[in-house]
C-alpha positions as CSV (number, residue, x, y, z in Angstrom):
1,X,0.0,0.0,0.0
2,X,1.1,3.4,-0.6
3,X,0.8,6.1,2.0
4,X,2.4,10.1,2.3
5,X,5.4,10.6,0.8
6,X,5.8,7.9,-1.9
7,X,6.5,5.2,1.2
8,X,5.2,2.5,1.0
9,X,3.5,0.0,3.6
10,X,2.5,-4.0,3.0
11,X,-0.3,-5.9,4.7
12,X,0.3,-7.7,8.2
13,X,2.8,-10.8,7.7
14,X,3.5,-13.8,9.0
15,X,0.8,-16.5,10.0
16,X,0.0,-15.3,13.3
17,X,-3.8,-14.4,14.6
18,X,-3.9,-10.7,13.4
19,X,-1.7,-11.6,10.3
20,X,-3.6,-11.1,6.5
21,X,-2.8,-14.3,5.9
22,X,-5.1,-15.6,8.5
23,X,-8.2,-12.6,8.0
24,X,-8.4,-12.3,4.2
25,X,-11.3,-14.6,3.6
26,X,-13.4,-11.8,2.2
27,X,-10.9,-11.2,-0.7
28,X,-10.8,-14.7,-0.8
29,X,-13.9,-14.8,-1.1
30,X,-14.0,-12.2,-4.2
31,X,-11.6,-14.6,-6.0
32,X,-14.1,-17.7,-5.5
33,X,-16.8,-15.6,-6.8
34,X,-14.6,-14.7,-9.9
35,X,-13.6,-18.2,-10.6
36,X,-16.4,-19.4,-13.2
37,X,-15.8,-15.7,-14.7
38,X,-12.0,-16.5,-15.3
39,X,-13.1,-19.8,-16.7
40,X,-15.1,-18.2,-19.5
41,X,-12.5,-15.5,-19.8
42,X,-9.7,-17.8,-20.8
43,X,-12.0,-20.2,-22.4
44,X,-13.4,-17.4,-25.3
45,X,-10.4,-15.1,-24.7
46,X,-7.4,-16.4,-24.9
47,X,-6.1,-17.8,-28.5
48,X,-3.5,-20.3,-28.1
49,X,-2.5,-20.4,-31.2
50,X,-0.7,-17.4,-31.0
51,X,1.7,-18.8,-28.5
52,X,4.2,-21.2,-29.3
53,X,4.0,-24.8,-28.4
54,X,7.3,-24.5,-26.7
55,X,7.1,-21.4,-24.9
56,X,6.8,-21.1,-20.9
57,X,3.3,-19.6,-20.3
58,X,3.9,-17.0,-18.1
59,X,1.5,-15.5,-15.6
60,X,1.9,-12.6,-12.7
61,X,-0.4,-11.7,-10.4
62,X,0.3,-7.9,-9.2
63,X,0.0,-7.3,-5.8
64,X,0.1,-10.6,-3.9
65,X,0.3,-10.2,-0.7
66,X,1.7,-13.0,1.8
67,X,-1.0,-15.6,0.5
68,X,-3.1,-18.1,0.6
69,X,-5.5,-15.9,-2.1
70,X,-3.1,-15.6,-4.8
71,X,-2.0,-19.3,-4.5
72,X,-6.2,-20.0,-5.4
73,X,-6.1,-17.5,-8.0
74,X,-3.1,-18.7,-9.8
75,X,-4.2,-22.1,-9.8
76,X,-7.7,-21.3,-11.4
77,X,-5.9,-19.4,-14.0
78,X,-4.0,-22.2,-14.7
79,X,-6.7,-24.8,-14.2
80,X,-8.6,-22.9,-17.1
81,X,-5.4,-23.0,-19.4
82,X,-4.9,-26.4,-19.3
83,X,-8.8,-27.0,-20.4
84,X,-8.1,-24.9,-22.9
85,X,-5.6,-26.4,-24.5
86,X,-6.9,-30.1,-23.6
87,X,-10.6,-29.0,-25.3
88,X,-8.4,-28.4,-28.6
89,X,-6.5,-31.7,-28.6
90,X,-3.7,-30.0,-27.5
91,X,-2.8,-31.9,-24.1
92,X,0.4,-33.1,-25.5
93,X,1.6,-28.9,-25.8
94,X,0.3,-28.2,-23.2
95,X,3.0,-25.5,-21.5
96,X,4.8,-24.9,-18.4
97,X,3.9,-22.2,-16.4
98,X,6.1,-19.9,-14.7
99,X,3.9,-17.7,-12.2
100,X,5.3,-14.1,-10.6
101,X,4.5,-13.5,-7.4
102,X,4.7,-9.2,-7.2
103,X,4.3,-6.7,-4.7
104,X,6.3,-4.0,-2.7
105,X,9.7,-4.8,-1.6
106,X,8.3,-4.6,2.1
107,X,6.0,-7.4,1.3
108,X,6.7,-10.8,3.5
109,X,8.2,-12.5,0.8
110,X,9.5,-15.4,3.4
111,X,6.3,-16.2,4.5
112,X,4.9,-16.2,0.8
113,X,7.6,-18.9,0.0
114,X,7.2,-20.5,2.7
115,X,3.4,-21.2,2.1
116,X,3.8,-21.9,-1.2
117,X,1.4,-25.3,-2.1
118,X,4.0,-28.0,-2.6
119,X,1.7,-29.9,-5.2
120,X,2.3,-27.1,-7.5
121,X,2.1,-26.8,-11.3
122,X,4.3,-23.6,-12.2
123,X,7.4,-22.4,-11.4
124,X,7.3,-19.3,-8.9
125,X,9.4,-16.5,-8.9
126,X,9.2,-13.4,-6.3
127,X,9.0,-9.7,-8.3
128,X,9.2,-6.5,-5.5
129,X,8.2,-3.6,-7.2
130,X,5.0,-1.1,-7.4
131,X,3.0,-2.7,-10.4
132,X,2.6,1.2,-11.4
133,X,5.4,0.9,-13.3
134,X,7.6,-1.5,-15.4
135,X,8.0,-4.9,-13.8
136,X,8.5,-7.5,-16.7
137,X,10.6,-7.7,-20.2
138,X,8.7,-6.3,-23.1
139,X,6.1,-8.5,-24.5
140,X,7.0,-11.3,-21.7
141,X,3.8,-12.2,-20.2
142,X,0.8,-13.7,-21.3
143,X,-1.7,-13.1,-18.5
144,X,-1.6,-10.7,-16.0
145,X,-3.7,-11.3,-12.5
146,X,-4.7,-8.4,-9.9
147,X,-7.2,-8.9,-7.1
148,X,-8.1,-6.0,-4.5
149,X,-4.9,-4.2,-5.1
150,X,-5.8,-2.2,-8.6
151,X,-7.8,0.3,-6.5
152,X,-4.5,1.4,-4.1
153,X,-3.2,4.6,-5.6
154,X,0.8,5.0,-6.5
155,X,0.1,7.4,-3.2
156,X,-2.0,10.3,-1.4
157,X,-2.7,13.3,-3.5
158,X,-0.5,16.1,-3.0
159,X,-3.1,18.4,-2.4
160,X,-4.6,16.6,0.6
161,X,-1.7,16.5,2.3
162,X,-1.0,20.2,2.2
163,X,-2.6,22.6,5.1
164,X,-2.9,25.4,2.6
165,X,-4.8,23.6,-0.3
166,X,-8.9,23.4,-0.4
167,X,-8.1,19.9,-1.0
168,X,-6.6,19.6,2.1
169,X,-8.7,16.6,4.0
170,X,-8.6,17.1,7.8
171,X,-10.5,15.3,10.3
172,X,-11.0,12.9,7.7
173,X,-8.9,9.4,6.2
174,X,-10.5,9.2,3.3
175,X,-12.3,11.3,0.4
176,X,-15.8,9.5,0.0
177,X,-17.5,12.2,2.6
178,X,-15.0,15.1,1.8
179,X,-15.1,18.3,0.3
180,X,-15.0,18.5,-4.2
181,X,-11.9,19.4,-4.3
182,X,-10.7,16.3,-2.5
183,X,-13.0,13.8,-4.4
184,X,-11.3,15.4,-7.6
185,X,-7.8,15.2,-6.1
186,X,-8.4,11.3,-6.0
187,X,-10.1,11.0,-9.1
188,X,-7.2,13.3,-10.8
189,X,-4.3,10.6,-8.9
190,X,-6.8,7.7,-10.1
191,X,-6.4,8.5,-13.6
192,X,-3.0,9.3,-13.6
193,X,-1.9,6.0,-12.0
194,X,-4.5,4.1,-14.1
195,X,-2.6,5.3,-17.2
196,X,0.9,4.7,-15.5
197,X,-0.4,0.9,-14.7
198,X,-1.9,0.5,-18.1
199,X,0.7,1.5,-20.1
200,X,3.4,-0.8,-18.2
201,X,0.9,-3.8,-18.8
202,X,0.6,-2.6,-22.6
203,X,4.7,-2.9,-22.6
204,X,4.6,-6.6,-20.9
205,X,1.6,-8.4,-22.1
206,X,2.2,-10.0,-25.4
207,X,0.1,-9.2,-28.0
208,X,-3.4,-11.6,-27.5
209,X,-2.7,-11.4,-23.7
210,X,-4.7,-11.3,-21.3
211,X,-5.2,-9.2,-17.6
212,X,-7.9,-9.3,-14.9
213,X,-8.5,-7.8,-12.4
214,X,-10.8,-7.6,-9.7
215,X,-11.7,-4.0,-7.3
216,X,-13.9,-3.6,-4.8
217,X,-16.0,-0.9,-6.8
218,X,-19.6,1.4,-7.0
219,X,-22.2,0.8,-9.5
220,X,-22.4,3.8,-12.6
221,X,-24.2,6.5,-11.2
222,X,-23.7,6.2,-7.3
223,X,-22.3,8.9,-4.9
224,X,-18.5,7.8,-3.2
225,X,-20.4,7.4,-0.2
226,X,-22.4,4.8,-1.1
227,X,-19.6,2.0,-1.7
228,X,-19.3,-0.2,0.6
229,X,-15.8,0.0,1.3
230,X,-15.7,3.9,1.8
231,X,-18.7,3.3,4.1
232,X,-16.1,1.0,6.2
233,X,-13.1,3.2,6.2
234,X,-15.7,6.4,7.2
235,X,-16.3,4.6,10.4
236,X,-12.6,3.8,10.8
237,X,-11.9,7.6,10.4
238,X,-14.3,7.8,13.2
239,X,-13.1,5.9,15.3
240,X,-9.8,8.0,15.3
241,X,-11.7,10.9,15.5
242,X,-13.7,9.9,19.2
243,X,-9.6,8.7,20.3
244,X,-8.2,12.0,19.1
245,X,-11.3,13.9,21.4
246,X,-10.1,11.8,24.4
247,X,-6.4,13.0,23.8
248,X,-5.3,9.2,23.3
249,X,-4.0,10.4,19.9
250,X,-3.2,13.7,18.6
251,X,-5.7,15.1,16.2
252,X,-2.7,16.6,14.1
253,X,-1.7,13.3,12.9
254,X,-5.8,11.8,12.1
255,X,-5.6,15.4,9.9
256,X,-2.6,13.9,7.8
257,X,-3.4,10.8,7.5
258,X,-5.0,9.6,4.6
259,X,-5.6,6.3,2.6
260,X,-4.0,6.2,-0.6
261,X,-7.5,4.1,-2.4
262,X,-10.0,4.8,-4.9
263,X,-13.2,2.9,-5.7
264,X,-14.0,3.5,-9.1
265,X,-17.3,2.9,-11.3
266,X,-17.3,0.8,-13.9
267,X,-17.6,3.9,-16.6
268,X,-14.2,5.1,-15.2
269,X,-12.4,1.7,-16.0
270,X,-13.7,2.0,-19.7
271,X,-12.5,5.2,-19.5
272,X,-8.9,4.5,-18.5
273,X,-9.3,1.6,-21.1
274,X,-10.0,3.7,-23.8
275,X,-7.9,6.5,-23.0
276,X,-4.4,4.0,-22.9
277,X,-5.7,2.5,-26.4
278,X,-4.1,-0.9,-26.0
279,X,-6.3,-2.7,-24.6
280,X,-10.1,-3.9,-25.4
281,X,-12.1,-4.5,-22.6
282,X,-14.2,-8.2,-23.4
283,X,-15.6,-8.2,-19.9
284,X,-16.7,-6.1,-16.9
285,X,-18.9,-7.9,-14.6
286,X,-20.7,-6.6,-11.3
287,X,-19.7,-9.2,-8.7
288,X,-22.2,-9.3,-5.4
289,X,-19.6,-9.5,-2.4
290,X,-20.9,-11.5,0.3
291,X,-21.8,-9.8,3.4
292,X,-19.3,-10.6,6.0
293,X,-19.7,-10.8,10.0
294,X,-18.6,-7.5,11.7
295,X,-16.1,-9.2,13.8
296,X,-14.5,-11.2,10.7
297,X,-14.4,-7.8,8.7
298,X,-12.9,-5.8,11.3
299,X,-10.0,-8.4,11.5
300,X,-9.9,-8.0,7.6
301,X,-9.3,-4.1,8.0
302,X,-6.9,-4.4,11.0
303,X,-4.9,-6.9,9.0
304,X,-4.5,-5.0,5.8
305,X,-4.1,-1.5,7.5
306,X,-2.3,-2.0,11.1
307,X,1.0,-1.7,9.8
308,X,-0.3,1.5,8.2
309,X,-1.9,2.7,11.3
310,X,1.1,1.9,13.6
311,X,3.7,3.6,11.6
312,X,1.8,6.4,11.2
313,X,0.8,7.5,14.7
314,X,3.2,5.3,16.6
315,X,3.6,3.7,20.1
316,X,0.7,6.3,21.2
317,X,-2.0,4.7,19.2
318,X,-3.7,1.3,21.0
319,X,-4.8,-0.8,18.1
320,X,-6.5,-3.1,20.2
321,X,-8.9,-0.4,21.4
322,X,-9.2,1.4,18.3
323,X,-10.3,-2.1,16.4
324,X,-12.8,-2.7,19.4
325,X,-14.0,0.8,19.2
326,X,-14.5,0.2,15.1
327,X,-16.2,-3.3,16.2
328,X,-18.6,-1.8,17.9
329,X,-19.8,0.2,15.3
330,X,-19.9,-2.0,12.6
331,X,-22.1,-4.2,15.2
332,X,-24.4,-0.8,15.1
333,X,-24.5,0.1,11.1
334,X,-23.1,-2.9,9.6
335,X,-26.3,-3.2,7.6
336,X,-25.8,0.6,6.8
337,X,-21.9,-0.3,5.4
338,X,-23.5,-3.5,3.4
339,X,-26.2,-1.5,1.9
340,X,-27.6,-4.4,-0.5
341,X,-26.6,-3.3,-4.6
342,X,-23.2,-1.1,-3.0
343,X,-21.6,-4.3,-1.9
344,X,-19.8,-5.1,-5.0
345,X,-16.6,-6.1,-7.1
346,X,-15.5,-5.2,-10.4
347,X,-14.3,-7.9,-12.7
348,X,-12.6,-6.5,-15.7
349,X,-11.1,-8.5,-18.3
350,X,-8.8,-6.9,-20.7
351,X,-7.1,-8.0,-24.0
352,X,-4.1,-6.7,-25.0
353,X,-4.7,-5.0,-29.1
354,X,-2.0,-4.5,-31.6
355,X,1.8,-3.9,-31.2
356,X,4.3,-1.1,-29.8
């Protein structure tokens, strides 16, 4: 994750009780949802022909985390090109696979190795980098994978962080709630870091490639408010808030803090799409997310943001109260965060058009 200043920040590690590997069950279950959708993708999509029979089929999901999620997505992919090469009489060509596993340098590689499914079918390698910019030799991949990571931002926009800007966002983490000239700070970052991811993928994919992706999003026509996932970090910003009044953390450090995430609408996808010009867009699918328990989801948010939180404001923040504290409230408006028709995912499904 990216926060102020270009750092950068990676999920909770390890395999211990508030690691992400052990609270990630409802990105996990984003990828289950996605699974028959990948299946279709890859069985209309991808051409095989185009690929040598000799070649190493290459796939990379961006943004991995410490696992077990990408080990599941990986495997369907994989699962699906096999059957697609087995429902053309092609089981004898069928390829190796080489899969790379990328994220931030910070990420817990170790543990991602460690936990890697010894059964496997592909040969893993480890890429640290942000996938916002070049990761892979030109025209070296031939899918590309990216599951609740597309919508972190390269970083915060400047604006927001600066005192003297009317985009400057205080009392607040987020921009779902927050004045126009924040909401237009994120969208402005969102479509400059969409181009800067886009055009790297246009560089690596080969042509006839494919990439997913899957974002937790907001249906066409609804406010920032309304998604699901802004409704959750609101109510985390909250929480901060009701700590900074009882002096447990200084209110200075809530005002600069800000989450580096943007939930986009389906229409601003196509628009990215279209705008970068290499890719054509065969699907985009509305996925319902299942509606967590409060208690399970709160784990998910402490273990993808506590590192975050515990850099930013130090030994003086209690993340055991404030997670209790945001417990509480999701017991109170969890229905209000899972709003039925606001609770969704994007799946996108891109091909990759024409040459350099």
């Amino acid at each position: 994750m990216a926060v102020a200043g270009g750092k950068t920040c990676t999920v909770n590690g390890g395999s211990g009780v508030l690691s992400y590997s052990k609270n990630s069950n409802f990105q996990r279950n984003a990828i289950d949802a996605a699974k028959e959708l990948i299946n279709k993708a890859i069985s209309e999509n991808l051409d095989i022909n185009i690929f040598p029979s000799s070649n190493t089929f290459k796939v990379a999901d961006l943004g991995c985390a410490t696992g077990p999620n990408t080990f599941l997505a990986v495997q369907n992919i994989i699962d699906a090109v096999e059957t697609k090469y087995q429902s053309q009489g092609n089981t004898s060509q069928v390829p190796e696979f080489q899969v790379f596993f990328n994220d931030h340098a910070g990420n817990d590689f170790n543990h991602l190795f460690i936990s890697l499914p010894p059964e496997r079918r592909y040969f893993a390698t480890g890429v640290p980098g942000s996938f916002h910019d070049r990761l892979f030799p030109r025209a070296s991949l031939h899918f590309a994978h990216s599951s609740y990571s597309v919508q972190i931002l390269s970083r915060v926009p400047k604006e927001v962080e600066d005192k003297n800007s009317p985009a400057w966002n205080k009392g607040r983490i987020q921009y779902s709630n927050s004045t126009v000239e924040v909401v237009e700070a994120y969208q402005a970052q969102y479509a400059k870091d969409m181009e800067s991811f886009l055009k790297a993928r246009a560089e690596e994919i080969v042509s006839g490639g494919l990439m997913a992706f899957i974002v937790p999003g907001r249906p066409d026509g609804s406010s920032h408010s309304e998604a699901f996932v802004n409704k959750a970090s609101e109510l985390l910003g909250s929480c901060l808030m009701d700590m900074a009044n009882k002096g447990k953390i200084l209110s200075e450090k809530v005002d600069s803090l800000n989450f580096p995430m943007y939930n986009a609408s389906p229409q601003e996808v196509e628009a990215a799409v279209k705008r970068n010009g290499c890719f054509r867009i065969e699907m985009m699918e509305i996925v319902p997310q299942e509606m967590p328990q409060p208690k399970a989801f709160c784990s998910t948010m402490r273990a993808g943001a506590g590192t975050t939180l515990k850099q930013h404001f130090g030994e003086e923040i209690d993340l055991d109260e404030l997670f209790d504290l945001l417990h509480k409230k999701f017991e109170e408006k969890f229905f209000y965060v899972f709003e039925s028709g606001n609770a969704i995912s994007l799946f996108v499904l891109l091909k990759r058009v024409g040459t350099e």
